[in-house]
C-alpha positions as CSV (number, residue, x, y, z in Angstrom):
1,X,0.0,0.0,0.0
2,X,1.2,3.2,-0.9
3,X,1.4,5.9,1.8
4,X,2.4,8.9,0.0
5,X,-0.6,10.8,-1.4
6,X,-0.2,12.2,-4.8
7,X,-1.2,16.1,-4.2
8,X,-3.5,18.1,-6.9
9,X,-2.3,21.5,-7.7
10,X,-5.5,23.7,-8.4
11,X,-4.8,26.5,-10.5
12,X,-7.3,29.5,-10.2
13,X,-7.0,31.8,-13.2
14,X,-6.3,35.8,-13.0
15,X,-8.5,36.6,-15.6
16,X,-12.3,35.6,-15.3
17,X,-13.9,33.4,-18.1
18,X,-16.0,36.3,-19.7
19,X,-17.1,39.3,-18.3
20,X,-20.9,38.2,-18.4
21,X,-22.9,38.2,-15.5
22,X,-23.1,34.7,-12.9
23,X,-26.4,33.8,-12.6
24,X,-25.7,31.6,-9.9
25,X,-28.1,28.5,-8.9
26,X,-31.9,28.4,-9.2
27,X,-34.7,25.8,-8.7
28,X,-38.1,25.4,-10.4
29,X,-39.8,26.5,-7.9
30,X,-43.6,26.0,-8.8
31,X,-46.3,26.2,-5.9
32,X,-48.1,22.9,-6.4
33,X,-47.9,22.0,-2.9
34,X,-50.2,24.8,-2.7
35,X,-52.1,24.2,-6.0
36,X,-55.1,22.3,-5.8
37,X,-53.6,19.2,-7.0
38,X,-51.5,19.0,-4.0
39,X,-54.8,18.9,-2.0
40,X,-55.4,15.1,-2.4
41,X,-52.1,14.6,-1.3
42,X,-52.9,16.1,2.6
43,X,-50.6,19.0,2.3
44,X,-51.0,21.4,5.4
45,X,-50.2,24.4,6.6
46,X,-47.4,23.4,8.7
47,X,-46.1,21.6,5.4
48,X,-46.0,24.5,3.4
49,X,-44.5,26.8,6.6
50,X,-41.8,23.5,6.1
51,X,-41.1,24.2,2.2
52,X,-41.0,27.7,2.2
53,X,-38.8,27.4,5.3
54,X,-36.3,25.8,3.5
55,X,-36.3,27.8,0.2
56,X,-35.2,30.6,2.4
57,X,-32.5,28.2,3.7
58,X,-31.4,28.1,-0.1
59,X,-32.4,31.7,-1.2
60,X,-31.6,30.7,-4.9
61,X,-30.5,33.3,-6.9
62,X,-32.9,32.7,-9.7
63,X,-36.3,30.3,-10.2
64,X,-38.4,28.8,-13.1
65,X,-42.0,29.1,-12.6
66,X,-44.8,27.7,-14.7
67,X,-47.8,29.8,-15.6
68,X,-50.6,28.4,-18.0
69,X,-52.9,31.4,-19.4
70,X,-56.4,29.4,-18.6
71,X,-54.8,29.8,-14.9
72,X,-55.4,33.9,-15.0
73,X,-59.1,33.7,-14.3
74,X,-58.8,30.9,-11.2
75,X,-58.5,32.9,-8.4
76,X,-57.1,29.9,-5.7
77,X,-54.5,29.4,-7.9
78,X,-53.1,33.0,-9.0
79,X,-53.1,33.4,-5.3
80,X,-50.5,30.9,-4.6
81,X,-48.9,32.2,-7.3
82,X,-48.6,35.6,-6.0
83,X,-47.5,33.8,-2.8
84,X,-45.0,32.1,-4.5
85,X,-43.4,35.1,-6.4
86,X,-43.5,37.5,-3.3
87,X,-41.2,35.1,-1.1
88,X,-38.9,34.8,-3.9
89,X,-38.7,38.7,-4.2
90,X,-38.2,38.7,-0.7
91,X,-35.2,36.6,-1.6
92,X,-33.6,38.7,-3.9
93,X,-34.5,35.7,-6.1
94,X,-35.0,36.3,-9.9
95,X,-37.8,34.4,-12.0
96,X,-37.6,33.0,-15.6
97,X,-42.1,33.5,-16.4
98,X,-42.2,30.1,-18.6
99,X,-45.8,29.7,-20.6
100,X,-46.9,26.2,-19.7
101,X,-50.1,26.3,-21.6
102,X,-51.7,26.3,-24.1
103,X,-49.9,24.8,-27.1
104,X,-52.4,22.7,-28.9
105,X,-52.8,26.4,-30.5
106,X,-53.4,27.5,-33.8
107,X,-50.5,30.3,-34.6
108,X,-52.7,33.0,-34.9
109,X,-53.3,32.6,-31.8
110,X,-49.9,32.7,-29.7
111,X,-49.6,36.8,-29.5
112,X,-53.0,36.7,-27.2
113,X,-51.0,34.5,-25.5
114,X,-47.9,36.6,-25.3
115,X,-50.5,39.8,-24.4
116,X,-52.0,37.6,-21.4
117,X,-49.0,37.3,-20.0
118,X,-47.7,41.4,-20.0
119,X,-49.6,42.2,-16.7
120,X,-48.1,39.7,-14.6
121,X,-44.2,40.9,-16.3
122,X,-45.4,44.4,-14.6
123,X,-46.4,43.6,-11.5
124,X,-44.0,41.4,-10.7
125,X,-40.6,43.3,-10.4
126,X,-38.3,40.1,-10.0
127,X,-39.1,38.8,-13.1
128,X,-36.2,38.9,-15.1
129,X,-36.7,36.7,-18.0
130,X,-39.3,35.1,-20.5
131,X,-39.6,32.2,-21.7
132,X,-42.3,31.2,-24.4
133,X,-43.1,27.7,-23.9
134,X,-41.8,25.0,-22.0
135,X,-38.9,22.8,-24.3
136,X,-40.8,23.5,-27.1
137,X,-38.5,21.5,-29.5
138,X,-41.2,19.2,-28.5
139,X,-44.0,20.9,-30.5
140,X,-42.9,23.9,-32.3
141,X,-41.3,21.4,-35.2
142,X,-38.2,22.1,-37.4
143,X,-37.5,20.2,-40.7
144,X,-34.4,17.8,-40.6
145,X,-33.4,14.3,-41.0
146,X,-32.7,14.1,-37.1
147,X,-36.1,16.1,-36.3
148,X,-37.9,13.5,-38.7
149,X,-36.6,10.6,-36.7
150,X,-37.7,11.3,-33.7
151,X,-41.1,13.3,-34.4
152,X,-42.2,11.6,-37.6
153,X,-45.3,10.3,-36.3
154,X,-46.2,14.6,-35.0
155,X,-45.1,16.1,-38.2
156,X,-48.4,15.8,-39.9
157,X,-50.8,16.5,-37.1
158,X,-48.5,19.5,-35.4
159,X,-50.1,22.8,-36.1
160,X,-46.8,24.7,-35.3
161,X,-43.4,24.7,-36.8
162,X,-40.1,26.9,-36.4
163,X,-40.7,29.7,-38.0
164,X,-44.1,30.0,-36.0
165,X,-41.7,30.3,-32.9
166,X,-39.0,32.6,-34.5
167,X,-42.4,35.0,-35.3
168,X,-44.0,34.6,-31.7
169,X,-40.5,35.2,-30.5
170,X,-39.7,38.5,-32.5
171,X,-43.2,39.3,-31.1
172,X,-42.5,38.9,-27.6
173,X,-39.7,40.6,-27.5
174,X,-40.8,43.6,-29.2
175,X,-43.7,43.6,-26.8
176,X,-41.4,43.6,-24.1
177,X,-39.5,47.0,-25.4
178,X,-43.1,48.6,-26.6
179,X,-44.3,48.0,-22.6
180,X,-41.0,49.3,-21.4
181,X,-40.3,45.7,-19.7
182,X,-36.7,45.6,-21.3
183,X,-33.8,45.5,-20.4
184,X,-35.9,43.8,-17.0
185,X,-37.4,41.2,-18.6
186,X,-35.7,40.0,-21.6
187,X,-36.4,36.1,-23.4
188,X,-34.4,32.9,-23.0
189,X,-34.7,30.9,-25.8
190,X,-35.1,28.5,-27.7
191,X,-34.8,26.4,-24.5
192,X,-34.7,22.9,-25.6
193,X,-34.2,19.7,-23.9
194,X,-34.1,16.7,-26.3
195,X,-30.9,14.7,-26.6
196,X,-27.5,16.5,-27.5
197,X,-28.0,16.5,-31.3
198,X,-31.1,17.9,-31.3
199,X,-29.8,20.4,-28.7
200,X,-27.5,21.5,-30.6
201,X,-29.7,21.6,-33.8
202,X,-31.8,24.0,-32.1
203,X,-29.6,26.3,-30.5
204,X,-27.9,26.8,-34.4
205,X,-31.3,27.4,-35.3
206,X,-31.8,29.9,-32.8
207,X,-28.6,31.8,-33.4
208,X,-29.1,31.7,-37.2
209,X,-32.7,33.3,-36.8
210,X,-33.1,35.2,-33.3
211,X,-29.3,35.4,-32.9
212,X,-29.7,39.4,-33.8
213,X,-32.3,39.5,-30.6
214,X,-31.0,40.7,-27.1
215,X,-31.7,37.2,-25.2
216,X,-30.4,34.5,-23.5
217,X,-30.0,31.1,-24.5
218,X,-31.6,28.6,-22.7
219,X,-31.1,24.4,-22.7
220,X,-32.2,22.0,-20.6
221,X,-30.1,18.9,-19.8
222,X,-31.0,15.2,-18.4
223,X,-28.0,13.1,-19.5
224,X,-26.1,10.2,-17.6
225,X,-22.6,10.8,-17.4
226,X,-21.9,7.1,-18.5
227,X,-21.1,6.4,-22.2
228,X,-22.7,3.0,-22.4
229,X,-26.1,4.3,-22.3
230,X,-25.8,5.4,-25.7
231,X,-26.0,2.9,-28.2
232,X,-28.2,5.5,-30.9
233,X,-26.4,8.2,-32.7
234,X,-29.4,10.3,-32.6
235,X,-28.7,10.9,-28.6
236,X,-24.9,10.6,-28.8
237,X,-23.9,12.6,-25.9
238,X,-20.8,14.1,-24.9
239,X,-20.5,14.6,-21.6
240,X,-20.8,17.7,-19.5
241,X,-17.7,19.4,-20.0
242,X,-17.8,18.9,-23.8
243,X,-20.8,20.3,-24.3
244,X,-20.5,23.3,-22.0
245,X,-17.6,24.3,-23.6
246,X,-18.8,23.5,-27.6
247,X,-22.7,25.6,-26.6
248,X,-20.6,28.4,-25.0
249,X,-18.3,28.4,-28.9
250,X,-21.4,28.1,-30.4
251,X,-23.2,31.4,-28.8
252,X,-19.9,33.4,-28.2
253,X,-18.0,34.8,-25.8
254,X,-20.7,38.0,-25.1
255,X,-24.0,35.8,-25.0
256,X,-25.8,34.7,-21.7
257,X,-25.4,30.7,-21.7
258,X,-28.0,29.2,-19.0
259,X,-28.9,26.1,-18.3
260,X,-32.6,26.3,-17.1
261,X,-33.0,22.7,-16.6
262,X,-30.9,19.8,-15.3
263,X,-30.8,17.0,-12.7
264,X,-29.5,13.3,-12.9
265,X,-30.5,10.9,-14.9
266,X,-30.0,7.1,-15.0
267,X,-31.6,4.0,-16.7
268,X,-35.1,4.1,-17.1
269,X,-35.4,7.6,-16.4
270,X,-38.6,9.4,-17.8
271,X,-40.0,12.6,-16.8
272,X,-41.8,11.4,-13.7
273,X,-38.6,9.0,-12.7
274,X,-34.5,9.7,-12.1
275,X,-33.9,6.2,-13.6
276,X,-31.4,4.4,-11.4
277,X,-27.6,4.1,-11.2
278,X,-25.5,1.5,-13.5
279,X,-25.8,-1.1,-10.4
280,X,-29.9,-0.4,-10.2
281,X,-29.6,2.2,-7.0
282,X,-31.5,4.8,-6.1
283,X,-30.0,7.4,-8.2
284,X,-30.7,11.0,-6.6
285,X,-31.1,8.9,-3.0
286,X,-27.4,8.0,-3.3
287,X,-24.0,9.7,-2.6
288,X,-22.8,8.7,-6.0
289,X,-25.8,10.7,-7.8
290,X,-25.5,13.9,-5.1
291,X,-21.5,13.6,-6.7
292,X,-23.1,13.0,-9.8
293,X,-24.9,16.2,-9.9
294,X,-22.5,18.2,-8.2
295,X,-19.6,17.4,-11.0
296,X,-22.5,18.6,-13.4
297,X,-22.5,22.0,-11.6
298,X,-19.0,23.0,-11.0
299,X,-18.2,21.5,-15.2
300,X,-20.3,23.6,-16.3
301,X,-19.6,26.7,-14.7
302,X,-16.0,26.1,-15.4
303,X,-16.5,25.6,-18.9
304,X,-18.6,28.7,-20.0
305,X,-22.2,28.0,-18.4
306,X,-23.6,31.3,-16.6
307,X,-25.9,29.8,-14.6
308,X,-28.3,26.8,-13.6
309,X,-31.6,25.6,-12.8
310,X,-32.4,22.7,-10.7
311,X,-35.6,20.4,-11.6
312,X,-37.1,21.2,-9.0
313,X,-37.5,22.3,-5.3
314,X,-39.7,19.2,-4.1
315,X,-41.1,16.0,-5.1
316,X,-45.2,16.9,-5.9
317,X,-47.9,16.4,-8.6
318,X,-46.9,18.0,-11.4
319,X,-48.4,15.5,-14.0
320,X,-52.1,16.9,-13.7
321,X,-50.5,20.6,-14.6
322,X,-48.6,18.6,-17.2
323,X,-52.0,17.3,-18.6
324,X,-50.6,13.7,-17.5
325,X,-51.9,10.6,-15.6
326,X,-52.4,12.0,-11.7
327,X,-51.4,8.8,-10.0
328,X,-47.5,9.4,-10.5
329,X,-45.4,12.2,-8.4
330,X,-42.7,13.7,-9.7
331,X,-39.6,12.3,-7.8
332,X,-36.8,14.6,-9.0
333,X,-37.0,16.7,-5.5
334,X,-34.0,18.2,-3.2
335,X,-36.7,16.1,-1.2
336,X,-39.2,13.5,-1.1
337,X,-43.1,14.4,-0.6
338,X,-45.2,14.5,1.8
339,X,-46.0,10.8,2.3
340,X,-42.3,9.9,2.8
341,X,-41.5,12.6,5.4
342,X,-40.4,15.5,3.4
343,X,-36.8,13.8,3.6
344,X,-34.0,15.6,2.4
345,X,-32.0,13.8,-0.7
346,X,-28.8,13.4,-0.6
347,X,-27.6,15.9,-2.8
348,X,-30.1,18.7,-1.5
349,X,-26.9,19.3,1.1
350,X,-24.5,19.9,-1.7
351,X,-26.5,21.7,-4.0
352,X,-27.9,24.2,-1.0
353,X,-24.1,24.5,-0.1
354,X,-23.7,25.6,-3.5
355,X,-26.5,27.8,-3.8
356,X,-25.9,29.9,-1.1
357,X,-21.8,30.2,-1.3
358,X,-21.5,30.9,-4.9
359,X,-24.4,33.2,-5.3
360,X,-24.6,36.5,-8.2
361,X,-23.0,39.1,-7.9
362,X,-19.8,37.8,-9.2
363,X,-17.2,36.4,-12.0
364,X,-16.4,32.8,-12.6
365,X,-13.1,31.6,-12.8
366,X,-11.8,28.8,-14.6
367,X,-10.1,26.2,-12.2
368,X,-6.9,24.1,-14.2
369,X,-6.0,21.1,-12.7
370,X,-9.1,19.0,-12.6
371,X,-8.9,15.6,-13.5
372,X,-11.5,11.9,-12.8
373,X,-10.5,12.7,-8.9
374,X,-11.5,16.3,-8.6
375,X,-14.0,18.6,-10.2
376,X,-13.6,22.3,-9.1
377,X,-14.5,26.2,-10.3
378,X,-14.1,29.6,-8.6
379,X,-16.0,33.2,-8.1
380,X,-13.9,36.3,-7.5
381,X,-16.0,38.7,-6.2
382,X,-14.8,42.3,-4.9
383,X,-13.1,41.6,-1.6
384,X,-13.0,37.4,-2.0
385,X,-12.5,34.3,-4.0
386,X,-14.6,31.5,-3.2
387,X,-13.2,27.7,-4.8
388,X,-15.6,24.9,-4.9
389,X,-14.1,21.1,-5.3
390,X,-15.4,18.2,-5.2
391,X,-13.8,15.0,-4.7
392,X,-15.5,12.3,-7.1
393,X,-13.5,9.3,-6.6
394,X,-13.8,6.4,-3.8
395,X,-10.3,7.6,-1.9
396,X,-9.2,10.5,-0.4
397,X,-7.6,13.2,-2.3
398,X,-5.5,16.4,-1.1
399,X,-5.8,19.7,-3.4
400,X,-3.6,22.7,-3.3
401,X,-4.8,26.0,-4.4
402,X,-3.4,29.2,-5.5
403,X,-5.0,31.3,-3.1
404,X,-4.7,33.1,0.0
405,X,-4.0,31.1,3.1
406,X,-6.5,32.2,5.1
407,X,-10.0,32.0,4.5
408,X,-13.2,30.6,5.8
409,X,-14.1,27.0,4.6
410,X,-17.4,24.6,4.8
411,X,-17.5,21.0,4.1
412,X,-20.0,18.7,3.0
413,X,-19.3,15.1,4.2
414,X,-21.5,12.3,3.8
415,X,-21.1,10.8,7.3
416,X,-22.1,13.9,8.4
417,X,-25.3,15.0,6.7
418,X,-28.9,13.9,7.9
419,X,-31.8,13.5,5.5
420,X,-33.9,15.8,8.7
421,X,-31.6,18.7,8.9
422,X,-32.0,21.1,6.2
423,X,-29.3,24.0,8.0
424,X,-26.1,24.3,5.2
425,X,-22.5,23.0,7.7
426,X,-21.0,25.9,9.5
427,X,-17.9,27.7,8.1
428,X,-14.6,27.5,10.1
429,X,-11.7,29.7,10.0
430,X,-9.1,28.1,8.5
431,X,-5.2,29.3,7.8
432,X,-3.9,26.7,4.7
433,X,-4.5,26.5,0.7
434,X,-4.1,22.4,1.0
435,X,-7.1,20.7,1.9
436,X,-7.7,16.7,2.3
437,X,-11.4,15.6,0.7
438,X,-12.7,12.3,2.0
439,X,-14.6,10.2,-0.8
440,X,-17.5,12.1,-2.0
441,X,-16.8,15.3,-0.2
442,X,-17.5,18.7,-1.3
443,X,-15.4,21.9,0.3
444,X,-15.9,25.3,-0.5
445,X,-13.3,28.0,0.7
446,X,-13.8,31.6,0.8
447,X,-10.8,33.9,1.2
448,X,-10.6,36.4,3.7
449,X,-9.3,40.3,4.1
């Protein structure tokens, strides 16, 4: 057995990957524990005090919220929705409006869609983005061999095609400038979600027709990280840090890059489902997914990604607001619903950790040095730098950094995290820049004056 532990030299760059803005960490953050479709599930007052308890433990710097038009005239439910978005302006949170429903729509009719929505942009003032339709890739079809393959079947019953979004688009945004709502509220688009090649199809699309709009481009991603669950081209994947860094060439080194949906992903998963890990566990109840989805993170942001949205806050119903079967829950949750305890995941503790340490305002920094062991990335804001790193691998690794030694520093540890206790681990004051990370451990280290 070798003794002597091979040391990691961390290099944190000067110069900061782009001068964009970091949008930091959000969550989807619908109310359906509130909605009426949570009311079959027993959901009480003290459960919602419990929920909105612990979003203000996370105080996410951004959040996705649904809103279907036909909800405007239902009273119970645009209350909860005010609700909703008045704790996350009490946050300092910033939401991304998504239009749910309708889309079985004829395209004459999307701009009274885009009009319905104008009064809610006004009154709320944390509303910072737009985004017309939810992964509309799924609806809103384009013409190409790769499209055809996977939506043959749609394309001759789909009213709606690409250059019906590229118009309702184009409307939108010149809505937004008309009702004095930009720069506030600007779109993110064309926010797709369907396997990497069609990903990328769409975002070329978008660039080659909206590209001369002031918006952000938006992607969703749901991906294992293992390359044996590909066996079809049309889903070939490339991992995370490939396709960070070729969708931040793609859009530039001047265009916001977000990604507005992601979690992990394993066999079998479907939109109701994670899917398990390669040895059939319980992939987001595990350490290995909660390291899984951590690496995600602290890849992308080190390779050109400006910020990321977690799907989503809590386990709940959201199939009957999806129009889908209501006997399923959603299970992708930071925790489990209501019927299991509201029990804290596994990787709820590193993703809060996250959240609330390498929040806006700041400027990424690319972190050299990362290899299979160690993921990392930093944020240099005016009087510190914060590093993240995450030890992936099943032994203990030591890291140096290139920082100051002295600093404050928190650590996630597995052995000491309970699925009960939502509070983030407290920060010590520490004097080094070499740190030891126990399997699956997560540090972040702030620098000090």
């Amino acid at each position: 057995m070798n003794c002597k532990q091979k040391v990691i030299p961390l290099q944190v760059a000067n110069e900061p990957l782009s001068q964009r803005p970091f949008h930091g960490l959000g969550v989807q953050a619908d109310p359906i524990w509130r909605q009426a479709a949570a009311a079959q599930w027993g959901v009480t007052r003290a459960d919602i005090q419990l929920i909105e308890d612990r979003l203000r433990l996370l105080r996410p710097a951004t959040a996705r919220i649904f809103v279907d038009v036909r909800w405007l005239d239902n009273r119970a439910i645009m209350r909860h929705f005010t609700r909703q978005m008045r704790l996350l302006a009490e946050l300092d949170t910033r939401v991304n409006l998504v239009l749910l429903e309708p889309h079985h729509v004829a395209p004459a009719e999307l701009p009274a869609l885009v009009n319905a929505l104008l009064p809610l942009l006004k009154r709320h003032a944390n509303v910072a983005w737009l985004t017309l339709y939810n992964e509309p890739d799924s609806f809103f079809l384009h013409e190409s061999k790769l499209a055809r393959t996977l939506f043959g079947k749609n394309f001759p019953t789909s009213k709606l095609r690409w250059k019906n979004y590229v118009t309702i688009c184009r409307y939108a945004d010149r809505q937004l400038r008309e009702q004095g709502l930009y720069p506030r509220v600007r779109l993110a688009l064309p926010d797709c979600v369907w396997g990497h090649p069609m990903r990328r199809e769409r975002l070329e699309l978008a660039l080659r027709d909206l590209g001369d709009l002031d918006a952000g481009i938006a992607y969703h991603q749901y991906n294992p990280e293992y390359p044996e669950f590909y066996t079809s081209p049309d889903y070939a994947y490339p991992g995370m840090q490939k396709e960070a860094a070729l969708f931040r060439k793609m859009v530039g080194p001047q265009r916001e890059l977000i990604c507005w949906e992601f979690n992990g992903a394993g066999i079998s998963f479907n939109n109701a489902f994670p899917g398990v890990g390669r040895n059939g566990e319980d992939l987001l109840g595990s350490f290995a997914g909660a390291v899984e989805i951590t690496d995600k993170i602290l890849t992308a942001f080190n390779h050109g990604v400006d910020g990321m949205c977690l799907w989503c806050l809590s386990d709940g119903p959201y199939l009957p607001i999806l129009n889908q079967p209501t006997s399923q829950l959603m299970k992708f949750g930071l925790w489990r619903f209501k019927h299991e305890g509201w029990l804290l995941r596994p990787y709820y503790h590193y993703f809060a950790a996250l959240c609330r340490l390498l929040r806006p305002p700041g400027q990424l920094l690319h972190v050299a040095g990362v290899n299979k062991q160690v993921s990392a990335v930093a944020l240099r804001e005016p009087k510190r730098t914060t590093l993240a790193v995450l030890n992936k691998s099943a032994t203990p690794v030591t890291v140096t950094a290139n920082l100051p030694a002295h600093g404050r520093l928190v650590r996630v540890v597995p052995t000491q995290l309970s699925p009960q206790d939502a509070k983030i681990p407290a920060a010590t004051n520490v004097q080094t820049r070499r740190f030891t990370l126990q399997p699956a451990e997560l540090i972040i280290y702030t620098t000090t004056p």
